[in-house]
C-alpha positions in Angstrom: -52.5 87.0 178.8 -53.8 90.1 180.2 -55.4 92.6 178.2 -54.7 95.6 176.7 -56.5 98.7 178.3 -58.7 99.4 175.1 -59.1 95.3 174.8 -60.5 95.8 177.8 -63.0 98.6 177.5 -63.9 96.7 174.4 -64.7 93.5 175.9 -67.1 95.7 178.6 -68.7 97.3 175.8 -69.0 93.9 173.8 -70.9 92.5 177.6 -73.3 95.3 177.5 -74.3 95.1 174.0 -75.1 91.2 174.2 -76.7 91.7 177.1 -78.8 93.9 175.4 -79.4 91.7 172.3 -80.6 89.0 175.4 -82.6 91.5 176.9 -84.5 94.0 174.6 -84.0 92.2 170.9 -86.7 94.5 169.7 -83.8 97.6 170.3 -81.9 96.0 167.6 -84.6 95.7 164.6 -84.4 98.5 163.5 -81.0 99.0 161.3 -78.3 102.4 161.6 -79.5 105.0 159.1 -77.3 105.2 156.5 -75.9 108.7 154.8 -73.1 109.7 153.0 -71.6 113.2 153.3 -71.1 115.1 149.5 -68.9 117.6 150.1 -66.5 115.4 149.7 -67.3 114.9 145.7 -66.2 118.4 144.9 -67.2 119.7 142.1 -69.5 117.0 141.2 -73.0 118.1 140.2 -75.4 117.2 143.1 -77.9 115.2 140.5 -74.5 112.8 139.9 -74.2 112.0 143.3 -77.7 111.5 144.2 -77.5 109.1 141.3 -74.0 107.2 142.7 -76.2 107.3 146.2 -79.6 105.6 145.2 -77.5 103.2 143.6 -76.0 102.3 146.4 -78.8 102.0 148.5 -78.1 105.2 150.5 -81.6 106.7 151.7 -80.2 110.2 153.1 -77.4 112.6 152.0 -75.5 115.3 154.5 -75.4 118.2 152.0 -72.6 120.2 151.6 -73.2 123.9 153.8 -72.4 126.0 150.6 -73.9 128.9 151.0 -71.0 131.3 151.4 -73.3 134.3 149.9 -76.3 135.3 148.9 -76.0 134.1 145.4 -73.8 131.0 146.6 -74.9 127.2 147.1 -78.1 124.5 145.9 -81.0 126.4 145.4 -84.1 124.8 147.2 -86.5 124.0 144.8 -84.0 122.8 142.3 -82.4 120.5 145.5 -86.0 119.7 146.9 -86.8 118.1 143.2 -84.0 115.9 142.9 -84.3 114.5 146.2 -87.5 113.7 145.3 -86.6 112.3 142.1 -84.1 109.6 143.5 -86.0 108.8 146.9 -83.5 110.4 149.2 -83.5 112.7 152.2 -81.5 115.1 153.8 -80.3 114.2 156.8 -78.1 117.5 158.0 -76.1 120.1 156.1 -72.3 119.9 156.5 -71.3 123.1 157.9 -68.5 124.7 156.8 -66.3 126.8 158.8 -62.9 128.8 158.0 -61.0 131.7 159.3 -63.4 133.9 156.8 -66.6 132.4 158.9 -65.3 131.6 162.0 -67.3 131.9 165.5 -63.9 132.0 167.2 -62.5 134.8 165.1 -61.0 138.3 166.7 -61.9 139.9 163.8 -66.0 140.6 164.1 -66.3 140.8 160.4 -65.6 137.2 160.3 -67.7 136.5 163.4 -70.5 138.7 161.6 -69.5 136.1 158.7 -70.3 132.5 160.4 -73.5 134.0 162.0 -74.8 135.1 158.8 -73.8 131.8 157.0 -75.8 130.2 159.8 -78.8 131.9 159.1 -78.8 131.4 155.2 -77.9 127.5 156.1 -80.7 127.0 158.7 -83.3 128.6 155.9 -82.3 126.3 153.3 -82.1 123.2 155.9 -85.7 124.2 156.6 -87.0 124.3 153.0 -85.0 120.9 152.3 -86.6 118.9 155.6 -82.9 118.8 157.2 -82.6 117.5 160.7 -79.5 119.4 162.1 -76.5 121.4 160.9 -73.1 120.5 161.2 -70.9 123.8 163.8 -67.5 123.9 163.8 -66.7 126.4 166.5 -63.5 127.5 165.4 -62.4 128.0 162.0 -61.3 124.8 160.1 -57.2 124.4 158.6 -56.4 126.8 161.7 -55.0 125.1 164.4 -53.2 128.1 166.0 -55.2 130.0 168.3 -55.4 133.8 168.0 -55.6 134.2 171.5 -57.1 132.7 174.7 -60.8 134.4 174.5 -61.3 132.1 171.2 -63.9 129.8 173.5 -65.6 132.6 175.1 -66.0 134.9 171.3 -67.5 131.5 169.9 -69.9 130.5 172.4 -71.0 134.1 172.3 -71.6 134.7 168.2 -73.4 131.2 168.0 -75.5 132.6 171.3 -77.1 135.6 169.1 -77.7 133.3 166.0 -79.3 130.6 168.8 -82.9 131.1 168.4 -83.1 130.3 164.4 -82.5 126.6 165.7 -85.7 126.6 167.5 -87.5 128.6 165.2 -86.5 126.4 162.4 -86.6 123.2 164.2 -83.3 122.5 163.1 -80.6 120.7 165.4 -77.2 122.2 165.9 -74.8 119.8 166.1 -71.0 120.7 167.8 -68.7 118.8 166.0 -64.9 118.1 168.0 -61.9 118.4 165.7 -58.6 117.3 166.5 -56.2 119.4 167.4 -54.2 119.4 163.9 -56.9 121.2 162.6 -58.8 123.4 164.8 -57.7 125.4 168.1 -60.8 124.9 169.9 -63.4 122.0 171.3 -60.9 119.0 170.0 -63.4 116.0 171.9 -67.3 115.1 173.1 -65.9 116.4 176.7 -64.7 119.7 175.1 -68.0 119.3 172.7 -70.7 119.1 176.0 -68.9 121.6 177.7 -69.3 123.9 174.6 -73.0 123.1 174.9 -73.3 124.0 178.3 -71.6 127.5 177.7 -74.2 128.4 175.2 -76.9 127.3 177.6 -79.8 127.2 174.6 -82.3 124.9 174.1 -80.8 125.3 169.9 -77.6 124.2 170.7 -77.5 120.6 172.5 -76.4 118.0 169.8 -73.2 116.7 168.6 -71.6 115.5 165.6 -69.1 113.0 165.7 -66.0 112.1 164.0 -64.2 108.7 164.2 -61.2 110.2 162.4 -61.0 113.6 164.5 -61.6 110.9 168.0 -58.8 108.6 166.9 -56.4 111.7 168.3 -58.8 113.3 170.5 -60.4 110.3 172.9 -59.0 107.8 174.7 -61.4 105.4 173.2 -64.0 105.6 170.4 -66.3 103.9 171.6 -66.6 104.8 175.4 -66.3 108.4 173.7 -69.7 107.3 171.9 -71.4 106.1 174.9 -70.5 109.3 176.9 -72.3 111.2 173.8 -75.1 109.8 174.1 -78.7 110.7 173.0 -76.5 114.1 172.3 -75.2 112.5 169.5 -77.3 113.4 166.4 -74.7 111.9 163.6 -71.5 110.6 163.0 -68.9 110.9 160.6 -66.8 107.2 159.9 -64.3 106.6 157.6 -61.3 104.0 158.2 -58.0 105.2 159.9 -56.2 106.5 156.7 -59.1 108.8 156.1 -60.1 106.2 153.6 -62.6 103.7 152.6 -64.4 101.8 155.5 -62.3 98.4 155.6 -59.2 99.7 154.0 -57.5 101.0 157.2 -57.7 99.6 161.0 -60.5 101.1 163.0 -62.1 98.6 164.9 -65.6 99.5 163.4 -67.2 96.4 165.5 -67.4 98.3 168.8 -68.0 101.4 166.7 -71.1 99.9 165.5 -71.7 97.7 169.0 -71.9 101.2 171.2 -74.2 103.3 168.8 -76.8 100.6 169.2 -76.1 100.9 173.3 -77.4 104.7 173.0 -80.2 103.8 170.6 -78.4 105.6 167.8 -80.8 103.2 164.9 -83.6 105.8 164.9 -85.4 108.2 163.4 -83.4 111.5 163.7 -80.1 109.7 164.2 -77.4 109.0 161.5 -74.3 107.5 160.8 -72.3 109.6 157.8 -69.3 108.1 155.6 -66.9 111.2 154.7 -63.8 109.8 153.7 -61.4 112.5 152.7 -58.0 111.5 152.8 -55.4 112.5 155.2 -54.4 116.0 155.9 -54.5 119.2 157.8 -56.8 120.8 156.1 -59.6 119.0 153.7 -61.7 121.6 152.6 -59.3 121.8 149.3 -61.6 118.9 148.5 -64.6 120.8 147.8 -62.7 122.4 144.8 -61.6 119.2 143.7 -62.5 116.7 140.9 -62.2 112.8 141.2 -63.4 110.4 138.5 -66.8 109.3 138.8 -66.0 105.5 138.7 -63.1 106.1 141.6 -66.2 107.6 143.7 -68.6 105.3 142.5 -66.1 102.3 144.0 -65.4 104.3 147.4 -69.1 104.5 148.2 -69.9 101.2 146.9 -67.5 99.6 148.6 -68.2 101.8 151.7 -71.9 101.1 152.5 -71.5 97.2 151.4 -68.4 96.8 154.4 -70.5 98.9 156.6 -73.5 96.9 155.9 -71.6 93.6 156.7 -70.6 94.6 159.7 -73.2 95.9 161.1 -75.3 92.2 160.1 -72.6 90.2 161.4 -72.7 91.7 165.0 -76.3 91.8 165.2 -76.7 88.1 163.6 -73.8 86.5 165.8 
């Protein structure tokens, strides 16, 4: 019977990554790092989930960007004690972008918004050892666009806020959105070309998302390989938004093309965020969910992950 087309790009992706395995074992000691996004937990203290993580055997944490003000969001010493205290590290902060700090925005006080937030999240993802932050460049839960100069006002505001990056040695990292949610950069193309419009040495990494490229690439994980070394993270959760294993992404080849652009390395993450279906998920940053409901969801997360990931590289 002949294939389907993505049963086909599959079983090309599935060639290269055992020919790999034959060729170059030693790219496939080292395992995917491992970190969970928080933002998701709501209003969950961070020591709590630093607790749920350890447990879990998650090593780094993508902290929730929530520094809306000046008086808003972790404080660094506090944060930098408590990592220290359950053994984990910061992998990125989450940025967090909506129409009131949006890059896109035709309103400049909200443009004037998203840069500032920039600077105050770079700062504290300096003092906390992060390796990127997380840019939406237009506003999340807005999928109409104001106009057609949305691209053009975006990659301009994040050009004057460009430097911090290399100041701060912090990555920026475009993240696509699907369409549903955002009016601009909806796939890695759109993402690169972003990228190239800033034209800054600040501004070259991306942040995936396995539940934004179901609806925005033609295939996951060709989309991954066309990434690249650009890719600095990735977000995963199962096709309902859900619990890795409790929907029907084909996770295999998700897991089968990172290793093909060296994605187990220092610097280089792989992020559950499972939020639930929707338009619009920051709601869930106000929310409260039972400990032992979260507890199971990341538990039961990493462990599918985890299995996964040792099957392919042991078969």
């Amino acid at each position: 019977m002949k294939k389907q087309h993505y049963e086909s790009i599959n079983a090309i992706i599935l060639e290269k990554f055992q020919k790999l395995r034959s060729e170059h074992p030693e790219r496939l000691q080292r395992r995917l790092n491992l970190s969970w996004s928080n933002w998701g937990f709501g209003l969950e203290d961070l020591n709590t989930s630093l607790r749920r993580l350890n447990g879990a055997g998650v090593k780094f944490i993508e902290l929730h960007g929530n520094h809306y003000g000046t008086d808003l969001g972790y404080r660094a010493d506090d944060t930098i004690k408590l990592l220290e205290h359950y053994d984990i590290a910061v992998s990125g902060i989450c940025g967090m972008f909506s129409a009131d700090n949006d890059l896109s925005s035709n309103r400049a006080i909200h443009r004037q918004a998203a840069i500032d937030y920039i600077r105050r999240e770079v700062d504290f993802g300096a003092a906390v050892k992060a390796e990127y932050l997380l840019i939406v460049p237009g506003a999340v839960g807005r999928p109409l666009a104001y106009d057609t100069s949305e691209f053009e006002r975006s990659v301009e505001s994040l050009r004057l806020v460009a430097d911090i990056f290399v100041e701060k040695n912090i990555q920026a990292a475009i993240e696509p959105i699907r369409a549903d949610e955002v009016s601009i950069v909806h796939s890695i193309s759109e993402a690169k070309a972003y990228i190239d419009a800033v034209g800054h040495p600040g501004v070259r990494h991306i942040n995936g998302d396995v539940y934004h490229m179901q609806a925005s690439e033609s295939h996951i994980g060709q989309a991954l390989l066309n990434a690249g070394d650009a890719l600095v993270n990735l977000h995963v959760a199962d096709s309902n938004r859900g619990v890795l294993g409790g929907g029907s992404i084909d996770l295999d080849t998700i897991i089968r093309s990172l290793y093909l652009i060296g994605h187990n390395r220092a610097g280089r993450y792989v992020t559950p965020e499972p939020l639930g279906p929707g338009g619009n998920p920051y709601p869930a940053m106000y929310g409260r969910t039972s400990e032992d409901t979260l507890d199971d969801l990341v538990k039961n997360t990493v462990s599918y992950f985890r299995e996964r990931e040792n099957i392919i590289l042991e078969h």
